[in-house]
N, C-alpha and C positions, 0 to 999 in steps of 0.2 A: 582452474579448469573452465570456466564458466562468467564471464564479463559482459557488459553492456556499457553502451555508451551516446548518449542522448543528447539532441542539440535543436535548440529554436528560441523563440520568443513567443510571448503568450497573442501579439498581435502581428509576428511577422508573418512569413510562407507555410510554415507548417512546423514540425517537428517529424524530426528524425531519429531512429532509435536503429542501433546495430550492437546484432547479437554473435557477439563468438567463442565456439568453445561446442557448437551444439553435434553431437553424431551424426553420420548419414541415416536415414531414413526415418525419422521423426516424421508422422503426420502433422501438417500443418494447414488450416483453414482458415482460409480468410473471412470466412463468415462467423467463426469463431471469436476471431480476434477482433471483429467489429462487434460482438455482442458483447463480449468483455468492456470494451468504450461504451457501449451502451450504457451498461453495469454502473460507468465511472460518473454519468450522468443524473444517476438518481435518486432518490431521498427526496422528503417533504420540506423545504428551508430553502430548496437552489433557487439559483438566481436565475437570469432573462437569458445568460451568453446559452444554457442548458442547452433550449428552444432552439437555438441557432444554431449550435454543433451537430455534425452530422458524424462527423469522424469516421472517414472510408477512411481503410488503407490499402496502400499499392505496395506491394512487395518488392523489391527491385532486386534482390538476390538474395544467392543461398536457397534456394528453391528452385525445386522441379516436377512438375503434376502431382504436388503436394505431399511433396516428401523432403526430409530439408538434404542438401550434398551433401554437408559435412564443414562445407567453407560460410562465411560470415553470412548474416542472415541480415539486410538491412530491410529497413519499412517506412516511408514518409506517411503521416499524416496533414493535409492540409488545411492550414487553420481558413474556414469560411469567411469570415470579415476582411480579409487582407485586403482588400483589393479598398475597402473604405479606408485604410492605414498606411498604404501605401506612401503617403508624400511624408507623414509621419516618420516612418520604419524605414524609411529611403537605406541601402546599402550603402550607394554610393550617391555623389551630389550632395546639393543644403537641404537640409529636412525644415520640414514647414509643417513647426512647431514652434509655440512659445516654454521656453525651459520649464519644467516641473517642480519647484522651490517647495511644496508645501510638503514635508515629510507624515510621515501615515505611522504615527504610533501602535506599534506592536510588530509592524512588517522592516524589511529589511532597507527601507528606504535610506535612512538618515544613516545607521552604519556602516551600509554598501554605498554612501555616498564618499563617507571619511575616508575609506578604506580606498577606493579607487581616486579621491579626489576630483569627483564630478558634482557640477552645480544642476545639472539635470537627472531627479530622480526618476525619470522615467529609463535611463540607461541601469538601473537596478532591477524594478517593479518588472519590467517585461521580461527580465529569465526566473526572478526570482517566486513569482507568480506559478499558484499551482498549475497554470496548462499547462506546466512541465512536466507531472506526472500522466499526461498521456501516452511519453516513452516508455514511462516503468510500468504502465499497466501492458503495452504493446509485447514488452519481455516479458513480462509475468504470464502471458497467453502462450508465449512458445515452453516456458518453462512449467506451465500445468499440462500441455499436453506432452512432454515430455513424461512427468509424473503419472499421468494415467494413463500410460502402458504401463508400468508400475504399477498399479492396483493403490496408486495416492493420491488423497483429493485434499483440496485447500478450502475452505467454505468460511464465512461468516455473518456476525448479526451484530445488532446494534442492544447493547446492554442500561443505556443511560443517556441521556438529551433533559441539559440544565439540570436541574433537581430532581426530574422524574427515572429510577431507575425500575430494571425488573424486578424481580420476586427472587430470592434467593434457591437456586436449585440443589440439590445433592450430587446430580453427574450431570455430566456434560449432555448437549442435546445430539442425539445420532444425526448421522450424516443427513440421512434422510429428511429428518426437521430442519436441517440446516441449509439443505439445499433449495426450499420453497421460502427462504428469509427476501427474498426479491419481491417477493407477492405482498409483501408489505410495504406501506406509502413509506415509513422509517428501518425498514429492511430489521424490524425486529421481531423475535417468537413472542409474543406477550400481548395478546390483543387490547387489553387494559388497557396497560403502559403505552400500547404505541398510539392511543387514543389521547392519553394524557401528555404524551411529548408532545403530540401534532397541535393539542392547546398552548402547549408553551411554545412554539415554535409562532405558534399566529398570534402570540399575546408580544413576542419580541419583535415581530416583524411591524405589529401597530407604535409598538413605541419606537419604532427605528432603531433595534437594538438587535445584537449575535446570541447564538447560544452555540455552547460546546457539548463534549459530554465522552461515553467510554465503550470501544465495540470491542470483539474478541474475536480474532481469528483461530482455528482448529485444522491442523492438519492430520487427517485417516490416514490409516495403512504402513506410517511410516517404520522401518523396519530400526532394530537397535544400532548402537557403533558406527552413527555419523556424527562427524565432530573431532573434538578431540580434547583430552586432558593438558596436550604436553605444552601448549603455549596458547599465553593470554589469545590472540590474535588467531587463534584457530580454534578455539572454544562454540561452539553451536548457537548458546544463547547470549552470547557478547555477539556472535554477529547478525543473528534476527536484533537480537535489539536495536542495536546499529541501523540496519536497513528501517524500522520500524520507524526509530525517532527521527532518521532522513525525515519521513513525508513533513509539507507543512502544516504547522499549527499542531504538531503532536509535543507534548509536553511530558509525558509521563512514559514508561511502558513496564511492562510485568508478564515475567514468566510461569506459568502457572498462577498455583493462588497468592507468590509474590508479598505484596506488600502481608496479608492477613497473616502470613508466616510469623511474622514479626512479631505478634502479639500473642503467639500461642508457645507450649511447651514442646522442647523438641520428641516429646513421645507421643506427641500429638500430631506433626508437622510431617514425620518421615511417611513414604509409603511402603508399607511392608511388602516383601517379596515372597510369592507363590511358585508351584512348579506343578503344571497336567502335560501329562505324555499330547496330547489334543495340542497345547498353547506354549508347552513349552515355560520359559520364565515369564513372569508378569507380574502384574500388581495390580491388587481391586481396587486400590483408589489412584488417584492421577493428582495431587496436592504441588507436584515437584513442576507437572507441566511436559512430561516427554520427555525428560533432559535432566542429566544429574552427572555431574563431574565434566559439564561442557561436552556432552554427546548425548544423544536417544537413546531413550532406554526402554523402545517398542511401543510404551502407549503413546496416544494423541500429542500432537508436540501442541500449546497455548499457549498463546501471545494476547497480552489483553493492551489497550492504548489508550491512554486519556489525552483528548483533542482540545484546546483552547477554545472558548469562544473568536468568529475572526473579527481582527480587530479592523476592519472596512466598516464603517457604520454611515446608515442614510441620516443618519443625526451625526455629522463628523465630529472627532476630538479633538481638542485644543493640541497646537503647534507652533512651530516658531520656524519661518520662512528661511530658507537656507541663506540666501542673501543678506536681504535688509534685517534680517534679523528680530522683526514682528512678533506678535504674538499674531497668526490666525488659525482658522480651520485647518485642517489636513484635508489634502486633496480626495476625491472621493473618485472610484472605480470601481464599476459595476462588480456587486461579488453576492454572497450567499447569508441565508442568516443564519443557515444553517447544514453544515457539511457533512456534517459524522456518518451516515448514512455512505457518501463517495468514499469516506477515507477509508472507513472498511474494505472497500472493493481495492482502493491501491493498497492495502494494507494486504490482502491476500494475496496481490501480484509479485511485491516483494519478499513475501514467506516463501512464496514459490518459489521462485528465483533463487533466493539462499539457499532451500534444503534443494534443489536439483543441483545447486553446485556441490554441495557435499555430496551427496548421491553418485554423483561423476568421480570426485574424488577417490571416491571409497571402490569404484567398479573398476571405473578408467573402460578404455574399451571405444572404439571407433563407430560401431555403429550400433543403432537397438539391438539387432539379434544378437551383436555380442554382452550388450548391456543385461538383457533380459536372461542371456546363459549362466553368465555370474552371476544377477540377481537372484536367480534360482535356488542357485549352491547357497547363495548365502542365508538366503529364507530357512533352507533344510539344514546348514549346517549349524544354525540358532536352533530350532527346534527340536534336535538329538542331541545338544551341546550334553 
């Protein structure tokens, strides 16, 4: 129902992101969608490109005084440095550059080299580089305002940076605390902790070294019976996962409490089901994460993500030169010492993104007012079930 599909290089002309599948009359703001790139910018660990990035976007279709037609929605971004990378990034002509030979242990260098058969890993590094997720936060902005006309919100924080994590809660934080998780330098609830990341983030950065760590996204509002039981491949939390372990440098993911499931009893592990004339079916506790049998099951849908440290270091790691075959350093490009903070925000864009496309699936329907008619029905027809 609901696809994208994204193109550029992290020092070419920009990135291009086109959405289709979206209804007629969706609000759409471009100041919205720039503050989302904002969003994708922040955290205490980024690097120098941050400063640099301004990330406007121009819409170039599928819009009309701010409402989408219904037909494909495209958006460029243009990346600011180009014009320094130009002879580099040449399209067409000889590029003037000397070939890229020193492969970057942990990134896609050395086996997007094998795989395409190129002695230059800069034909890897410039797509495979996170500017690329400036597309998927650009759809994740049309696919949250989508959701809230829908009364659904996508929100997150940062839970862990290196060794330092939060405090163990009992429920989840309301929307409301989660929505001021920005006003923190590490975008996390726990002023402690985000004092004690911010040490380890400057204690990595003196040694020239990354830290990684674990945020959690929260989707509100979401209503039950998106997804599906009947095949792998249309199950709800195979494909947040999916989109999730897409971003780069994400290594882990869990739905609900996930992995802790593992180590308790199953009459410990299930969430039992309640019924008030008020809410209808529900469950006091949320252990499962929104989702059981590959569909929602009305509470908050959670996706938690464990991010790598990145492996670009100001102290580079040993390598071996594609060519002659050496031992040296691995090439070094500007990056961050610490992301987790950003990936959250692309981590929300793509949760979006997935549950609006179920969303669509499950309504169908051409335009909001029809979306929002059968939204309706289906709200009422759950809560008299």
């Amino acid at each position: 129902m609901l696809r994208f599909l994204d193109a550029g290089e992290s020092h070419g002309a920009g990135i291009i992101s086109v959405v289709e599948g979206l209804p007629m009359g969706i609000p759409v703001s471009r100041e919205f969608i720039e503050s989302e790139l904002a969003r994708r910018r922040l955290g205490y660990g980024r690097g120098p490109r941050m400063t640099l990035e301004r990330d406007e976007v121009e819409v170039l279709s599928g819009v009309r005084g701010g409402l989408t037609l219904g037909s494909p929605v495209a958006m460029l971004v243009r990346n600011a440095e180009h014009r320094k990378w130009m002879k580099v990034m040449s399209a067409f002509g000889d590029v003037e550059a000397e070939p890229l030979t020193r492969p970057r242990p942990g990134h896609a260098d050395l086996v997007g080299a094998l795989k395409y058969g190129t002695r230059d890993i800069r034909n890897i590094l410039e797509r495979s580089s996170a500017r690329e997720t400036v597309g998927r936060v650009c759809a994740g902005a049309l696919a949250k305002s989508l959701l809230s006309c829908l009364g659904i919100h996508v929100h997150s924080h940062v839970l862990q940076v290196g060794e330092v994590r939060v405090s163990e809660r009992k429920s989840l934080p309301s929307r409301e605390e989660m929505a001021v998780s920005d006003g923190d330098p590490l975008r996390c609830l726990e002023t402690e902790a985000s004092k004690r990341m911010r040490e380890e983030v400057d204690r990595a950065r003196r040694e020239g070294d990354s830290l990684g760590g674990v945020f959690e996204v929260v989707a509100y509002g979401v209503p039950a019976g998106l997804g599906s039981h009947v095949h792998w491949d249309r199950r709800l939390d195979s494909r947040l996962a999916a989109a999730v372990m897409s971003i780069q440098g994400i290594k882990g993911v869990e739905i609900g409490e996930g992995f802790r499931l593992a180590g308790i009893k199953g009459s410990e592990a299930a969430d039992h089901i309640c019924h008030s004339r008020r809410r209808g079916f529900y469950r006091p506790t949320n252990r499962a994460g929104g989702l059981e049998g590959g569909m929602t099951n009305g509470e908050p849908v959670v996706v938690r993500a464990a991010m790598k440290p990145i492996p670009t270091l100001a102290s580079p790691l040993e390598s071996v030169d594609l060519v002659s075959k050496d031992r040296v350093t691995a090439a070094v490009e500007r990056s961050d010492v610490c992301a987790v903070p950003a990936a959250a925000v692309i981590a929300e864009a793509v949760v979006a993104f997935v549950i609006a496309d179920a969303m669509l699936e499950k309504l169908g329907g051409d335009s909001l007012e029809e979306i929002r008619e059968r939204y309706r029905v289906l709200v009422r027809r759950h809560r008299t079930f």
